[in-house]
MITORKOL-777058 format. One record per residue: x, y, z of N, C-alpha, C in turn; residue number from 1. Coordinates in pm, 1 decimal. Layout:
<sites>
((X; Y; Z); (X; Y; Z); (X; Y; Z); NUM) ...
</sites>
This chain:
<sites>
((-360.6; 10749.4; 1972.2); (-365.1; 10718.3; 1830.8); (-259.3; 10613.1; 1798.4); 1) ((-122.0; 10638.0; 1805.8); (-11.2; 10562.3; 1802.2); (-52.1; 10371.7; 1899.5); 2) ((-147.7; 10388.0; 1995.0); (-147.7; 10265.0; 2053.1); (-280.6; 10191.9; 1987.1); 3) ((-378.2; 10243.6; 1918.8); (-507.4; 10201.5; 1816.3); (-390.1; 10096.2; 1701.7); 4) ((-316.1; 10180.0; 1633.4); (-233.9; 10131.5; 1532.9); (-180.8; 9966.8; 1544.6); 5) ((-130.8; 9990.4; 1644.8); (-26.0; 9855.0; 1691.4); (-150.7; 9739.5; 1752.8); 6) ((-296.8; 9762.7; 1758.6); (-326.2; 9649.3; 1805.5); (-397.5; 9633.7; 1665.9); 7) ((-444.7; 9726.5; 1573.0); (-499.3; 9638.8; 1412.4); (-383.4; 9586.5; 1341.0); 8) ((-274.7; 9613.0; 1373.9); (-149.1; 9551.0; 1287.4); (-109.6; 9397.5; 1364.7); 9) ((-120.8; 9390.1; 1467.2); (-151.9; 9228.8; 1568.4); (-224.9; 9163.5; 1505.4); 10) ((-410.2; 9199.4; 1478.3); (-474.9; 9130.8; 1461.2); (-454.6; 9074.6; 1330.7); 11) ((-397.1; 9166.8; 1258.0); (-367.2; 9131.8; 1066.4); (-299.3; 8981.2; 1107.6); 12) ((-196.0; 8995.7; 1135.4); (-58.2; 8903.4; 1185.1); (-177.1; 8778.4; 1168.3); 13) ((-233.2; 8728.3; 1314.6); (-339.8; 8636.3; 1416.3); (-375.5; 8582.8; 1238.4); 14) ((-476.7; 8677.1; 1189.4); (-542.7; 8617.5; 1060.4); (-469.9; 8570.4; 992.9); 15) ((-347.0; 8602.4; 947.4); (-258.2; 8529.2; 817.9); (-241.1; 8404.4; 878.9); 16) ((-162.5; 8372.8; 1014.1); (-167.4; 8302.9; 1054.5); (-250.3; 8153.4; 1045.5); 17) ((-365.3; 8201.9; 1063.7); (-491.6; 8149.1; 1081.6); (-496.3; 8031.3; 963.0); 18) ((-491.2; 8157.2; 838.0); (-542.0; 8112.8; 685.5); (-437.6; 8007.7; 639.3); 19) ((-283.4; 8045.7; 662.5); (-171.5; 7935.8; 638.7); (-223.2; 7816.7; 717.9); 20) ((-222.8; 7764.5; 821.4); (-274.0; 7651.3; 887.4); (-397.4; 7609.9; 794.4); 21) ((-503.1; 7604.3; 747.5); (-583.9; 7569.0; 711.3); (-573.3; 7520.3; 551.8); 22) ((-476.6; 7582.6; 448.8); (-413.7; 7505.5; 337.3); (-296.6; 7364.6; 361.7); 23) ((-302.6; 7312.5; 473.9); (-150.8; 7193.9; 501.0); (-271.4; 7111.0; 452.0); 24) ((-246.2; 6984.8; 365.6); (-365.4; 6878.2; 313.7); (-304.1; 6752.8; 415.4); 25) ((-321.2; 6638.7; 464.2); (-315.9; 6545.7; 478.9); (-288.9; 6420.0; 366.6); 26) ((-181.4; 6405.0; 384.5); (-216.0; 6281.5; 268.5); (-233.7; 6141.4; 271.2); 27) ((-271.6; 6096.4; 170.9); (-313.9; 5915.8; 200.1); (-238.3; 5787.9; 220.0); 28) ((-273.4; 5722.2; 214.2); (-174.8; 5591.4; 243.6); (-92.3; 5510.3; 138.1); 29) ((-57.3; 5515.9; 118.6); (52.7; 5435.6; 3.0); (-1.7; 5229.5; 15.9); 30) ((-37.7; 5211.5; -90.2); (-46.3; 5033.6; -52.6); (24.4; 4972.1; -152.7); 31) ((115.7; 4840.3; -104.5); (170.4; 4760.2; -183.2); (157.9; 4614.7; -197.5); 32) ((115.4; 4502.2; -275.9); (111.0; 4363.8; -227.2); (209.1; 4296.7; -288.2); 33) ((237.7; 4167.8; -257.4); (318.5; 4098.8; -316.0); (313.5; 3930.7; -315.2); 34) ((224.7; 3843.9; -382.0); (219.7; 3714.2; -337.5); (315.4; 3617.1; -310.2); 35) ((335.8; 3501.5; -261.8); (406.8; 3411.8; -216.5); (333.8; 3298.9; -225.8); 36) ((416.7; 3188.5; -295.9); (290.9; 3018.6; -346.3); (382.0; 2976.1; -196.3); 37) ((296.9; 2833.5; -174.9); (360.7; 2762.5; -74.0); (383.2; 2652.3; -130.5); 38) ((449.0; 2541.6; -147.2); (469.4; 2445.5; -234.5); (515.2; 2337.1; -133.6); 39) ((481.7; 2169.1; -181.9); (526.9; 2047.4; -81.9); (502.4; 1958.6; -183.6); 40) ((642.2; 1876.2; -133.6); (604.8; 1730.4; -199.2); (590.1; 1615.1; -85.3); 41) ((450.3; 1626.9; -96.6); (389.0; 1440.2; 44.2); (495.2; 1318.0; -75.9); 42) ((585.1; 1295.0; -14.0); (669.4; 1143.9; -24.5); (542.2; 1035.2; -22.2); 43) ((557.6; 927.2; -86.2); (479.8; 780.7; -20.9); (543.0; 701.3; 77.6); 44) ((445.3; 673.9; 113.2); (467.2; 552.4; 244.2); (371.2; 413.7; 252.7); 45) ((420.7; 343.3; 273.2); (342.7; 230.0; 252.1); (408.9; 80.5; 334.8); 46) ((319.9; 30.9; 422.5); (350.5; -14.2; 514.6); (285.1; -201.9; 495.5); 47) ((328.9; -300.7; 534.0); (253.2; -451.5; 469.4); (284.9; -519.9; 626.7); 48) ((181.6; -612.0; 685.0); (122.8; -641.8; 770.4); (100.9; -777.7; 716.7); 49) ((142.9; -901.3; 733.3); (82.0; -1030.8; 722.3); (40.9; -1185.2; 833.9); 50) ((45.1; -1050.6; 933.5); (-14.7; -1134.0; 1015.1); (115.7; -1234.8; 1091.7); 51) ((66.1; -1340.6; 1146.5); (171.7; -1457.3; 1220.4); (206.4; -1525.2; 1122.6); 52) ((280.5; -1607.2; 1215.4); (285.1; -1730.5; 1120.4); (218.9; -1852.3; 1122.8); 53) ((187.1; -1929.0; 1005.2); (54.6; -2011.0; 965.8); (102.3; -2145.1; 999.7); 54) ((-4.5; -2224.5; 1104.4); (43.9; -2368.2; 1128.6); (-39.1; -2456.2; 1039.7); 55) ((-22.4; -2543.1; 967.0); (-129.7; -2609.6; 873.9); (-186.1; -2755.6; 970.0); 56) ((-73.0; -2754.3; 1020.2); (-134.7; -2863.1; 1131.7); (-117.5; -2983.3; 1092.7); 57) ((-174.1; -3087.1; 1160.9); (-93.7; -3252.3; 1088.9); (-188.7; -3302.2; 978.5); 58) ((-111.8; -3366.9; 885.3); (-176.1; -3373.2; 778.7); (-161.5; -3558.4; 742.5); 59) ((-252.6; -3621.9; 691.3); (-248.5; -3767.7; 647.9); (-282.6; -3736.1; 520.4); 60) ((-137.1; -3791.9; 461.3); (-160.6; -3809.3; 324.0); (-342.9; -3869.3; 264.7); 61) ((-320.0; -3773.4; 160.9); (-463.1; -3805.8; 67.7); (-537.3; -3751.5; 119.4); 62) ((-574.3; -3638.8; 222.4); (-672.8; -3534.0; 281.5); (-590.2; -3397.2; 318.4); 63) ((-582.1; -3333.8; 211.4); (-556.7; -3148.9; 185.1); (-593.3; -3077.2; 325.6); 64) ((-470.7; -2991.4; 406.2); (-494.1; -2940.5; 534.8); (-479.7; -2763.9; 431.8); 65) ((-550.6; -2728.2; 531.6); (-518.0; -2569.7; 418.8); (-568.8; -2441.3; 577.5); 66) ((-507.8; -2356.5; 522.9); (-520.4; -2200.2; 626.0); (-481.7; -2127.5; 525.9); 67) ((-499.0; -1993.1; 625.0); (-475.3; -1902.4; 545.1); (-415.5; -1746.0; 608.9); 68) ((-369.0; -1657.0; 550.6); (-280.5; -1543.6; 569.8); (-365.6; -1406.4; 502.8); 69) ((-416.0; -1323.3; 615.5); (-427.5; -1167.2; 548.3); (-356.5; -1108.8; 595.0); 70) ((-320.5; -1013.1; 431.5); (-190.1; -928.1; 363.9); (-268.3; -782.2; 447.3); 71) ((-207.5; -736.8; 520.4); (-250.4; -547.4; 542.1); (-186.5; -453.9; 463.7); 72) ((-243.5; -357.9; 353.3); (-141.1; -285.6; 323.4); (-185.3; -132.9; 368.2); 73) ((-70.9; -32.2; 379.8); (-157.8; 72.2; 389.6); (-45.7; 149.9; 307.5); 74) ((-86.1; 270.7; 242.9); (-6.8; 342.8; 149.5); (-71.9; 448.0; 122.7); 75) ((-6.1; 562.2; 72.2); (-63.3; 729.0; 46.6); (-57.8; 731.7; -83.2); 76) ((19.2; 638.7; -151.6); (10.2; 617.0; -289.4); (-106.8; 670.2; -390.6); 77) ((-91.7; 749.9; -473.0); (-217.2; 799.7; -569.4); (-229.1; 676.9; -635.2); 78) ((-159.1; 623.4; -709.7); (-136.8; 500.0; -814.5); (-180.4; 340.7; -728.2); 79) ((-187.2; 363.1; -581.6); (-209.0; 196.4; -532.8); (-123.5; 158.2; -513.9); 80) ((-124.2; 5.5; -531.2); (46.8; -59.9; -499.7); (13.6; -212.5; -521.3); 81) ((100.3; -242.2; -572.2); (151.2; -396.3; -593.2); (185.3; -531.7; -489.7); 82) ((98.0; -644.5; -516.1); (146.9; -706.9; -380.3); (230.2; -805.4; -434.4); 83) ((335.7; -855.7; -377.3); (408.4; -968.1; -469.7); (437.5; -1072.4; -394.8); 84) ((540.3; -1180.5; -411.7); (538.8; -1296.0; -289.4); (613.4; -1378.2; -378.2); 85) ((768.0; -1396.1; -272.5); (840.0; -1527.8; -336.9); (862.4; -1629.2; -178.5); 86) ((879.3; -1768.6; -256.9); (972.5; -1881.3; -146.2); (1135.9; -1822.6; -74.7); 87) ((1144.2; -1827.1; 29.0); (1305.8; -1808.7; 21.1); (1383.6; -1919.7; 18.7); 88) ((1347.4; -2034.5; -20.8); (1450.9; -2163.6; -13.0); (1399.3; -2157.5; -167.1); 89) ((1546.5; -2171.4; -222.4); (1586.9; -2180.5; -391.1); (1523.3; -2370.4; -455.7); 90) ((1513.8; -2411.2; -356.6); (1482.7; -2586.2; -346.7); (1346.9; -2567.1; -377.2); 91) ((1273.7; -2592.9; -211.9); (1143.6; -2609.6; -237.3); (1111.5; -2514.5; -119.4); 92) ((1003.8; -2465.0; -96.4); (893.8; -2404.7; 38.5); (929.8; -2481.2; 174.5); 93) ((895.4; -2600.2; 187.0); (900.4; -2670.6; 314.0); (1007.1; -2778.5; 247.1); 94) ((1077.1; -2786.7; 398.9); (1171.1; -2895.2; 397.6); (1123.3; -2933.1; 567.3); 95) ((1182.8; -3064.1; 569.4); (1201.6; -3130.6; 719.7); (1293.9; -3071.7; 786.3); 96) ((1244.6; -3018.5; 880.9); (1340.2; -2976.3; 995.2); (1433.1; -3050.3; 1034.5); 97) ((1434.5; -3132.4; 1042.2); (1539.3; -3232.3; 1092.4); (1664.3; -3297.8; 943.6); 98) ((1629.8; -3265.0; 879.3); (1683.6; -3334.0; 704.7); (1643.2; -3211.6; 634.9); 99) ((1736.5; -3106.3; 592.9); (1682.6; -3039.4; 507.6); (1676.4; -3078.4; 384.6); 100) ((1724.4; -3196.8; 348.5); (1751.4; -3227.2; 186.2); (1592.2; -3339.9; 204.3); 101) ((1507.7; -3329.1; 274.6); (1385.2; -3394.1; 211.4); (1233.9; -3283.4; 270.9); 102) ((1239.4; -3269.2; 99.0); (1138.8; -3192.1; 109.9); (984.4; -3197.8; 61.9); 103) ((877.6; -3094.6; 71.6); (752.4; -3116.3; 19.1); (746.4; -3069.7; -93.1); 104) ((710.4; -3115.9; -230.1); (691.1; -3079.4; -374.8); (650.7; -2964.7; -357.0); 105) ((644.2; -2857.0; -446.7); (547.6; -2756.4; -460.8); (461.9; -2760.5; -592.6); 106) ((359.3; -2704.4; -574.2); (283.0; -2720.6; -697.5); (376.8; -2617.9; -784.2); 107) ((383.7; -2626.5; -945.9); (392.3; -2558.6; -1043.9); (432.4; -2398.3; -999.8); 108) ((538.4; -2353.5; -1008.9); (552.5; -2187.1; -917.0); (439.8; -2102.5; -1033.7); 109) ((367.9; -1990.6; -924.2); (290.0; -1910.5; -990.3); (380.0; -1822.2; -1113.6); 110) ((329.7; -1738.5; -1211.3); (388.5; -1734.2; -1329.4); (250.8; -1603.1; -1386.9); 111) ((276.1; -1464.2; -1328.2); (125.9; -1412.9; -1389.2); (130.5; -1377.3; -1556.4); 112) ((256.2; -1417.9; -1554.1); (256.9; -1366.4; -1759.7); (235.7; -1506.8; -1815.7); 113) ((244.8; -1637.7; -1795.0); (189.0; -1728.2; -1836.1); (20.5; -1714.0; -1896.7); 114) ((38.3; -1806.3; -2021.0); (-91.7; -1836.9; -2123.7); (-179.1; -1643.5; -2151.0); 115) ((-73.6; -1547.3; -2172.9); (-65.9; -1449.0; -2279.2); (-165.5; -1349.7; -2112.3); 116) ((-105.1; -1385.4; -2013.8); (-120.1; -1310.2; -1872.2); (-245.4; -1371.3; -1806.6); 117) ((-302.0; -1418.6; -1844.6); (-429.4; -1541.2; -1777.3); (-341.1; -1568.0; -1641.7); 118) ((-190.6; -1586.3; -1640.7); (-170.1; -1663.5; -1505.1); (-148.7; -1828.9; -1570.8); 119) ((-104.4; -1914.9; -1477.7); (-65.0; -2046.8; -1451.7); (-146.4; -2104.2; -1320.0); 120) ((-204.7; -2060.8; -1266.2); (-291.3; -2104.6; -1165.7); (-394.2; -2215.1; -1187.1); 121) ((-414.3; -2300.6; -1133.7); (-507.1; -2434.7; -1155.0); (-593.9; -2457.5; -1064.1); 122) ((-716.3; -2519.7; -1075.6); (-830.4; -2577.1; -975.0); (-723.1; -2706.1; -947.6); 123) ((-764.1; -2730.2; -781.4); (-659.5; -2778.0; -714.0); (-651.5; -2937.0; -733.1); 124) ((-610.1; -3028.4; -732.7); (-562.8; -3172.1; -799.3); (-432.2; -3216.5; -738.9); 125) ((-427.7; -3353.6; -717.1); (-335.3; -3401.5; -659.8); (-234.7; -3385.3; -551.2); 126) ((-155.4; -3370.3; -524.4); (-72.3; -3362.4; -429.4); (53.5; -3194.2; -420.4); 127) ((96.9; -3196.6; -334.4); (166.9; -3047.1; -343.6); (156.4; -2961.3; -230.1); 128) ((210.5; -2825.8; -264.4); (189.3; -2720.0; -187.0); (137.0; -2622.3; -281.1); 129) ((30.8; -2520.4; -240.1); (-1.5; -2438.1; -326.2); (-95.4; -2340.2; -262.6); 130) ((-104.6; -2240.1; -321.8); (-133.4; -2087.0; -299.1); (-256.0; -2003.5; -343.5); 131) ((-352.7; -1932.8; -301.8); (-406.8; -1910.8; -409.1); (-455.0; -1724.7; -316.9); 132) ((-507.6; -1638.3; -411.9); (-610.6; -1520.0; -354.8); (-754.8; -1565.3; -330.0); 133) ((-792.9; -1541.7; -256.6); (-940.7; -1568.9; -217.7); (-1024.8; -1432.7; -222.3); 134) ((-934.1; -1381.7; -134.1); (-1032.8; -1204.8; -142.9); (-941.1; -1106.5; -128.3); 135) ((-1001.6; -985.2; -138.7); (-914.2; -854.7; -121.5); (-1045.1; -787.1; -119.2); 136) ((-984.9; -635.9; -46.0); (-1048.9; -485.8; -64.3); (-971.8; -406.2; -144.7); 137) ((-863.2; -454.1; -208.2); (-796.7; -396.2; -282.7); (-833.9; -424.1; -401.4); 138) ((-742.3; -505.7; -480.0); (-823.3; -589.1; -658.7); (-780.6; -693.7; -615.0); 139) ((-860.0; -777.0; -698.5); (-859.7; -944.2; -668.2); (-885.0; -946.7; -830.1); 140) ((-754.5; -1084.7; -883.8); (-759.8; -1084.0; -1028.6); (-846.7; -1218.5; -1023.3); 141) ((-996.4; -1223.7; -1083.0); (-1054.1; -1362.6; -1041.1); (-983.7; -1451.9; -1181.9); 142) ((-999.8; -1365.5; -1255.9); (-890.8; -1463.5; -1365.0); (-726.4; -1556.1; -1387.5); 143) ((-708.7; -1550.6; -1254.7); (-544.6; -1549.9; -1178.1); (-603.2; -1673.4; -1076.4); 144) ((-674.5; -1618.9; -984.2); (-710.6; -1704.6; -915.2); (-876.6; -1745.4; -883.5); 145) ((-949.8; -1779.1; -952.5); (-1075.1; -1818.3; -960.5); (-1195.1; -1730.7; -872.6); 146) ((-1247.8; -1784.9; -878.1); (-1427.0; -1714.6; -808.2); (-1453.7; -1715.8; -714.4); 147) ((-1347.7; -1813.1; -591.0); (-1395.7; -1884.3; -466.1); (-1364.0; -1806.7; -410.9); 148) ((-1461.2; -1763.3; -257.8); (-1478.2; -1648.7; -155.9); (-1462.5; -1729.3; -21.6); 149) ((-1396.1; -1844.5; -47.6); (-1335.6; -1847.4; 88.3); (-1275.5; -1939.6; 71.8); 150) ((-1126.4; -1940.1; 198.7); (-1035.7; -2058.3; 159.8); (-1028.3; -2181.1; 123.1); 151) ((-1132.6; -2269.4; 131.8); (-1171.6; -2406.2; 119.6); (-1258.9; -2406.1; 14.4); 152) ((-1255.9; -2310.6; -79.0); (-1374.1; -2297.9; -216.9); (-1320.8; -2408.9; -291.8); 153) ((-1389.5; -2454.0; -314.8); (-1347.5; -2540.1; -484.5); (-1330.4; -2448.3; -585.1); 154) ((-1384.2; -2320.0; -590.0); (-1349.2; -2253.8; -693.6); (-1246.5; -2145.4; -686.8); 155) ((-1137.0; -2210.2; -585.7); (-1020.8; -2115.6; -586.5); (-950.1; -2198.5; -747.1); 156) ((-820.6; -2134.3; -743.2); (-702.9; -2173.6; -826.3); (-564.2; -2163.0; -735.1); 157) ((-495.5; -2244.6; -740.2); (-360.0; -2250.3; -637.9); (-245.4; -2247.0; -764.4); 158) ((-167.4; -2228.7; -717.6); (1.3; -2244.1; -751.7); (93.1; -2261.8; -656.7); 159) ((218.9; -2287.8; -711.6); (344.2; -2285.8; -610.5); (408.5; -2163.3; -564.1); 160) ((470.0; -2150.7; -489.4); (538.5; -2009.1; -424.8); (648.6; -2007.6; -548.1); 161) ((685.9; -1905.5; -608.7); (789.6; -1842.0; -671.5); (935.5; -1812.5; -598.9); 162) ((1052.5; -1873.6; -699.2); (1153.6; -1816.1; -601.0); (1218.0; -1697.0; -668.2); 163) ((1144.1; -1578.3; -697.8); (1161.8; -1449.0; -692.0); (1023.3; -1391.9; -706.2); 164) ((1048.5; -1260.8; -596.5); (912.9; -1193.6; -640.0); (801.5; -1223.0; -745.9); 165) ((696.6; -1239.3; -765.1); (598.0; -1241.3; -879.4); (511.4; -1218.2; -841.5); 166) ((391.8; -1105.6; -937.3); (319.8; -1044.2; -846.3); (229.9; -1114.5; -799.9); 167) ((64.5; -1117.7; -737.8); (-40.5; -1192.0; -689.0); (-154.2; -1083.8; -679.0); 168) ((-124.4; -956.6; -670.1); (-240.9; -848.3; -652.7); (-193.1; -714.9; -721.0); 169) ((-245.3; -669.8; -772.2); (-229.2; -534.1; -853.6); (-371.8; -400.2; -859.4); 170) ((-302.9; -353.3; -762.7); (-445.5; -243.9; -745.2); (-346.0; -104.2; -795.9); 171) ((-480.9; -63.5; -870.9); (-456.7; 82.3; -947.6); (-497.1; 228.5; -898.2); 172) ((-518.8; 226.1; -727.9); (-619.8; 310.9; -753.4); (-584.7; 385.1; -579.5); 173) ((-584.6; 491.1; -538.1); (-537.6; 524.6; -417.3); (-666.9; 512.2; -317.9); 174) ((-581.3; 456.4; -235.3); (-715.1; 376.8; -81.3); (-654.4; 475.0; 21.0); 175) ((-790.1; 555.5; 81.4); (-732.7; 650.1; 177.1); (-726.3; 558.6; 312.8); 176) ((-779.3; 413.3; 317.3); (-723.1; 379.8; 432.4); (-650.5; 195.7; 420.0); 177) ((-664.6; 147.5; 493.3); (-581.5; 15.2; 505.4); (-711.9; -91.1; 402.2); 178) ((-574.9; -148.7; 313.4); (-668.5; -306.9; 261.4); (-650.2; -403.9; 240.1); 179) ((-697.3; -481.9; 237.8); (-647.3; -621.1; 315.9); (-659.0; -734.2; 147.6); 180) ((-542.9; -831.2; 204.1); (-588.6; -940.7; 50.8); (-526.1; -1088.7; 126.5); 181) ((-648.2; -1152.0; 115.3); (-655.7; -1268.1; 188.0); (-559.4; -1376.1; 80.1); 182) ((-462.1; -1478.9; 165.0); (-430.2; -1577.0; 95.4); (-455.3; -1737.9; 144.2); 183) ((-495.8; -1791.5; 83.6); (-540.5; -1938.2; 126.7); (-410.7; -2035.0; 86.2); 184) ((-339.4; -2110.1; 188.4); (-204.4; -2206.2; 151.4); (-273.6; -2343.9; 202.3); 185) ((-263.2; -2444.6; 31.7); (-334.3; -2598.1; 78.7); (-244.7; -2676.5; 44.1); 186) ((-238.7; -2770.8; 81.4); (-147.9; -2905.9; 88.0); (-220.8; -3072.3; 105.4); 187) ((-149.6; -3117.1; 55.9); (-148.5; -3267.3; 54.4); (-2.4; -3321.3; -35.0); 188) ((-27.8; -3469.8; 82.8); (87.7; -3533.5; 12.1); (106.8; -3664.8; -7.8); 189) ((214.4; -3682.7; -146.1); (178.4; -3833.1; -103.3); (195.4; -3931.0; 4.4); 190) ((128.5; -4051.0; -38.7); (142.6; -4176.7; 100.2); (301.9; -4195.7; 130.2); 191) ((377.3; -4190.2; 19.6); (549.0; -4180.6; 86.3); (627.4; -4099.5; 129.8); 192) ((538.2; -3976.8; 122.7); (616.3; -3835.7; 224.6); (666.5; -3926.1; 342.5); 193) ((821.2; -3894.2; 429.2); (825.7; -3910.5; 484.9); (809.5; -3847.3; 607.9); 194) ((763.5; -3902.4; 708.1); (693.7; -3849.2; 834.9); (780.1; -3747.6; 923.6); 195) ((707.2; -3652.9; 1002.3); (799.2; -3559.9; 1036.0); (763.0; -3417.7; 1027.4); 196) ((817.3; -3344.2; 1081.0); (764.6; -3201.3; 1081.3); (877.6; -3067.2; 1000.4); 197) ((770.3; -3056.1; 945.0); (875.8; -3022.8; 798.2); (831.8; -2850.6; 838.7); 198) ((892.3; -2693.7; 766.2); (843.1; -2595.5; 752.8); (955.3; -2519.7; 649.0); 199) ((920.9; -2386.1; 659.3); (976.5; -2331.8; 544.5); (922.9; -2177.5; 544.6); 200) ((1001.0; -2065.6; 447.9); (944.1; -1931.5; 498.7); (890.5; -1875.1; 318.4); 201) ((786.5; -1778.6; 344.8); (788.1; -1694.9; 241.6); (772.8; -1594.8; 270.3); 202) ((800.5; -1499.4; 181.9); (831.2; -1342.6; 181.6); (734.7; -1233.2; 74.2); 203) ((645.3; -1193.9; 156.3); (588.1; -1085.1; 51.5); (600.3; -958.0; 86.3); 204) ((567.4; -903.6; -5.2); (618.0; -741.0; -58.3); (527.6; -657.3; -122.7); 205) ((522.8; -556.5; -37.6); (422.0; -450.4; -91.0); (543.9; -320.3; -184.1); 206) ((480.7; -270.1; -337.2); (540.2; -204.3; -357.5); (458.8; -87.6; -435.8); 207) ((441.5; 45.6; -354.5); (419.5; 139.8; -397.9); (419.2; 226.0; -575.4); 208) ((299.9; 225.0; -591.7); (325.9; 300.1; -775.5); (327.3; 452.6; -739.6); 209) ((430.8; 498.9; -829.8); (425.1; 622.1; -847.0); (257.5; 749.9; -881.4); 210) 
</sites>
């Protein structure tokens, strides 16, 4: 009798047991987020390419020798960029190598705020040195420099080289790759130029818009 007792009082135990284990819950996952911006400022860059340097070759007074120079620009610029172009001799463009104090006239220096921003540019006449745009993939102001689509047009417009920066091309507009702006340089001179091989440098400048 005494050993019946002690094994239903075991089994009680086993069951409580049992029933506690089966109330423990599991619980869920906890979630938290938190964003982060990433932020950059792309700088501009902008790079100008004009090629060699231009031989005009021998020239007899009273017959215009002319060539020409394409400008490369390339830039990340949203706004485009500005092309500009001065003489670096405070005198004139070309002088004689041998005599710098005799030099070649220049036509009239370009001037783009002249006659209320029209420009100072002229269909070409008489004697000089002078400059003009012919083309671009960038902007080409035909009102600056005339209609003509290639260097020897009659319907270019020339001027003289500037001795400070002044602009020649003004594009507004961002070019995702390289563009080019052609310049045509013509000459003639008079019958008393003296003979000889004359040269001289200019300097252009690409400048990035904000």
């Amino acid at each position: 009798m005494k050993t019946t007792t002690m094994k239903v009082i075991f089994l009680s135990v086993v069951v409580l047991v049992a029933a506690f284990a089966f109330q423990v819950e599991i619980g869920l996952a906890a979630t938290a987020t938190d964003q982060v911006t990433l932020s950059t400022t792309v700088n501009q860059t902008i790079s100008l390419d004009c090629g060699a340097n231009v031989n005009l070759g021998n020239i007899t007074p009273g017959t215009p020798v002319y060539n020409s120079t394409v400008c490369t620009g390339t830039t990340n610029a949203e706004s485009g960029y500005d092309l500009n172009v001065m003489r670096d001799d405070a005198d004139t463009t070309m002088d004689k190598i041998s005599e710098a104090t005799t030099n070649i006239t220049d036509k009239a220096a370009w001037d783009p705020t002249a006659n209320a921003g029209a420009g100072n540019a002229a269909s070409w006449s008489g004697t000089g040195l002078g400059f003009g745009v012919f083309a671009s993939t960038a902007t080409r102001n035909t009102t600056w420099w005339g209609t003509g689509s290639a260097c020897d047009d009659t319907n270019n417009k020339y001027a003289g080289f500037p001795t400070a920066y002044a602009l020649i091309m003004d594009h507004d507009a961002y070019s995702s790759g390289s563009t080019t702006t052609s310049i045509c340089y013509k000459l003639d001179v008079p019958t008393t130029q003296k003979s000889g091989t004359y040269d001289g440098n200019v300097t252009y400048q690409a400048v990035s818009k904000p």
